[in-house]
N, C-alpha and C positions, 0 to 999 in steps of 0.2 A: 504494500500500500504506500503510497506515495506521502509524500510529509507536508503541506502548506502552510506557509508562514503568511498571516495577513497584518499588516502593519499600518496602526490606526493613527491617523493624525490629526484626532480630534479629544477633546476633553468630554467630550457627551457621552456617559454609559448609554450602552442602548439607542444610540444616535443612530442618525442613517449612513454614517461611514460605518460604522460599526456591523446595522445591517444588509448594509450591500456588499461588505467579506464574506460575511456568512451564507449571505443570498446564490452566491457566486460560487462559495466554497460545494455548496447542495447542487449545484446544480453540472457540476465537473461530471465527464461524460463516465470516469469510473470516479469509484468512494476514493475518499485520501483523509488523513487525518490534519485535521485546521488546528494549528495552535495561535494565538494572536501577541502582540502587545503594543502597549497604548503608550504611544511616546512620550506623550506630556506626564503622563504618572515615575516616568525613567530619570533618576537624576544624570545628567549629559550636561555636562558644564562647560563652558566656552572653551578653543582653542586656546593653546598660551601662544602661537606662535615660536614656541621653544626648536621644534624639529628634532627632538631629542627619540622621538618614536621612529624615526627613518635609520637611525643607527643602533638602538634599542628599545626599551620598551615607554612607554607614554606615562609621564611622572601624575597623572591627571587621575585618582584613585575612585573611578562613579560606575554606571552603568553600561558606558560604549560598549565594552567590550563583549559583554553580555549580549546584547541585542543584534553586535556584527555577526557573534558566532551562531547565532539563532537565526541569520540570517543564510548564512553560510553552510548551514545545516538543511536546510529546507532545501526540497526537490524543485519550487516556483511559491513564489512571491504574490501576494495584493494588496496593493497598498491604496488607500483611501483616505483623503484629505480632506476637509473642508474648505469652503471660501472664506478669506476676512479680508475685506478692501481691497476683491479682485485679486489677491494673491493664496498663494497654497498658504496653511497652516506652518506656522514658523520653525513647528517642532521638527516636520523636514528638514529645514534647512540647518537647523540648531544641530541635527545630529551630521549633516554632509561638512558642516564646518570641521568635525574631525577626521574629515576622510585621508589625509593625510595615510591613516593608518588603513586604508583601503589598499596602499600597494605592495603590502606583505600577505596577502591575502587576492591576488591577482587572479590565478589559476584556480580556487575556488570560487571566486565570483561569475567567471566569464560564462557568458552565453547562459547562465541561470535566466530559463524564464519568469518573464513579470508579468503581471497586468495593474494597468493606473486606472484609478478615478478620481474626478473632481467634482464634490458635492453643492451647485450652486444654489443658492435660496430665491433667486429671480434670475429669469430669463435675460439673457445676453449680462448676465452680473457677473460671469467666469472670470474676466479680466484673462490675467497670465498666471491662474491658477493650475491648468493643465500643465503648463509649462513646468511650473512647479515640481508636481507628481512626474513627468515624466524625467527633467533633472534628476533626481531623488532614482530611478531607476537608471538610468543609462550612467551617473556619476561613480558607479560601483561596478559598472562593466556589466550587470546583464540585460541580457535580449527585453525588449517592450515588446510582448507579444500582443498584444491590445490596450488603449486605451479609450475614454470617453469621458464627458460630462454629463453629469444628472442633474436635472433642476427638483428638486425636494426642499423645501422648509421645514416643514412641521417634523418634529422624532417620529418616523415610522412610515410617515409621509412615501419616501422610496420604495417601498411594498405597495403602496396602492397604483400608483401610475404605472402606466405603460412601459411607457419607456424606461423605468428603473426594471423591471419584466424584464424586456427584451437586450438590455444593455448587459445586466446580469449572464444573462444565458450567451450574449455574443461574448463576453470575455470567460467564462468559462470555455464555452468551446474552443478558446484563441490561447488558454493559458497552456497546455501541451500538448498541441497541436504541430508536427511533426514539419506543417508548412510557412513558411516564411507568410510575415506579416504584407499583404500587397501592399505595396507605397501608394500614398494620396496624390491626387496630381490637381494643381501642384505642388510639387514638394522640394526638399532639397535633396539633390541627387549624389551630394555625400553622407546623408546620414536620415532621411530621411524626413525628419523635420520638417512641420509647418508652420512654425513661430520666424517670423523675421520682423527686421526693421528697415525700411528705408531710410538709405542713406544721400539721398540729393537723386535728381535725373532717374535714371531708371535703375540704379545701384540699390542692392540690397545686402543686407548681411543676416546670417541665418543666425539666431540665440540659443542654440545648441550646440554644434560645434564650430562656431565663427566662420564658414566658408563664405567667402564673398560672390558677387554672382550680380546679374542684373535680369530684369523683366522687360518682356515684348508683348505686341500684341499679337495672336495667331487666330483671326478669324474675331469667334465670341471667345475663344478662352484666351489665356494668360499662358507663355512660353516663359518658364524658370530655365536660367543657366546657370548653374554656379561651379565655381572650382572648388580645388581641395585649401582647408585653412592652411595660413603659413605655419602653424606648428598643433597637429593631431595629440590626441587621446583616445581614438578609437581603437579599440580592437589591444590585445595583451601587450604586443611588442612595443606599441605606443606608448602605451601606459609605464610598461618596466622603462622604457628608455626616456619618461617624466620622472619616476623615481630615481631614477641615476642624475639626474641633470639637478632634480631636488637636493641629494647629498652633497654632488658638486657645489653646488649656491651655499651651502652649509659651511663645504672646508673652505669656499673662497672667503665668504663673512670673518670666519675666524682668523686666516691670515691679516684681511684686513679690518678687523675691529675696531685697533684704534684709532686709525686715520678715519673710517666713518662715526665714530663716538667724536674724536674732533670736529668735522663739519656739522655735528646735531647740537652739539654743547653752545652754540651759539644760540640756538630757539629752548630750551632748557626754563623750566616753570612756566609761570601763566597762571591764569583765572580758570578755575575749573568747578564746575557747579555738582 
């Protein structure tokens, strides 16, 4: 039996992040045993920025590491976030901020299937909440086998509409589903992304993995072009060969510490509330 881990990023027991895991976990084409946890209840306390986890272990004594290895454990992943002010629930991000320690853990993470949701409370209210959820999955190297937004307010809300129905059952089927996720079009055609930003003229840049690119017109649709970013994360070699470039930045700091502690001793105190 297969093992799934759903990962809740909401404060609401019994929320509809809550029930659209479990929604999704029943509805998987065989049984698998769902464990969850609820990020906000996890103590994850800020990065130090120390870097002290890339060449041992992470001076920082809370919950990460617990919830990586629960992560890493599991056969596939769902992760479900709520909206606040158009963006994903913080506690995503609070725990990517120690990803750091994501690349001693490479080769366990990679190609682990996921599925995202984002739980909005009014229509077109998502903002770059998805975006969110799906960061929070591709940031640890595994596969988005599906993603969506649900629009549900009320706790429970998500069980009565449709569409929480049928979104449920399209990412179960998508969570270990043997076939690649078909790309949206349009999308970006290095990582498949549909989060961008316009950059002037017809330039775009995609908020996933920075590939630059620009937009045409093709008839009624939209022709996306984009190239590959000037420096990847995709895929394990990427990733190991950010981790080696990390340690580097590490002994080069040390070599020069004091000459960059001299140039900061000049802005040194200040008013801080």
């Amino acid at each position: 039996m297969k093992r799934v881990l759903g990962v809740i990023g909401s404060p609401r027991k019994l929320g509809n992040c809550e029930l659209t895991v479990k929604e999704i976990a029943a509805r998987l084409p065989e049984p698998a045993s769902l464990s969850m946890v609820r990020l906000v209840e996890k103590d994850i306390r800020p990065c130090k920025a120390c870097y002290r986890c890339l060449m041992g272990e992470c001076p920082i004594q809370d919950d990460f590491r617990m919830v990586l290895d629960a992560i890493v454990s599991a056969d596939g992943v769902i992760v479900a976030a709520p909206v606040y002010l158009h963006g994903a629930h913080s506690s995503l991000q609070r725990f990517l901020d120690r990803g750091l320690q994501f690349w001693k853990r490479l080769d366990d993470l990679a190609g682990k299937p996921a599925v995202g949701v984002a739980l909005a409370g009014i229509r077109d209210g998502e903002g770059a909440s998805l975006l969110g959820v799906e960061n929070f999955i591709r940031a640890m190297g595994m596969e988005v086998k599906g993603r969506a937004v649900i629009h549900a307010a009320l706790p429970g809300e998500v069980l009565l509409s449709e569409e929480g129905k049928v979104t449920a059952a399209r990412m179960a089927d998508a969570l270990f589903s043997p076939e690649a996720p078909q790309a949206e079009n349009p999308s970006c055609t290095e990582c498949g992304g549909t989060y961008f930003e316009f950059r002037g003229g017809n330039r775009v840049f995609c908020l996933l993995c920075g590939a630059g690119g620009s937009v045409s017109p093709d008839g009624e649709a939209i022709r996306l072009a984009t190239r590959p970013p000037a420096y990847s994360w995709r895929g394990p070699a990427a990733r190991k060969a950010h981790g080696e470039w990390l340690v580097g930045m590490k002994e080069k700091f040390l070599r020069e510490k004091e000459r960059l502690k001299e140039v900061a001793r000049v802005y040194a105190g200040g008013d801080f509330i």
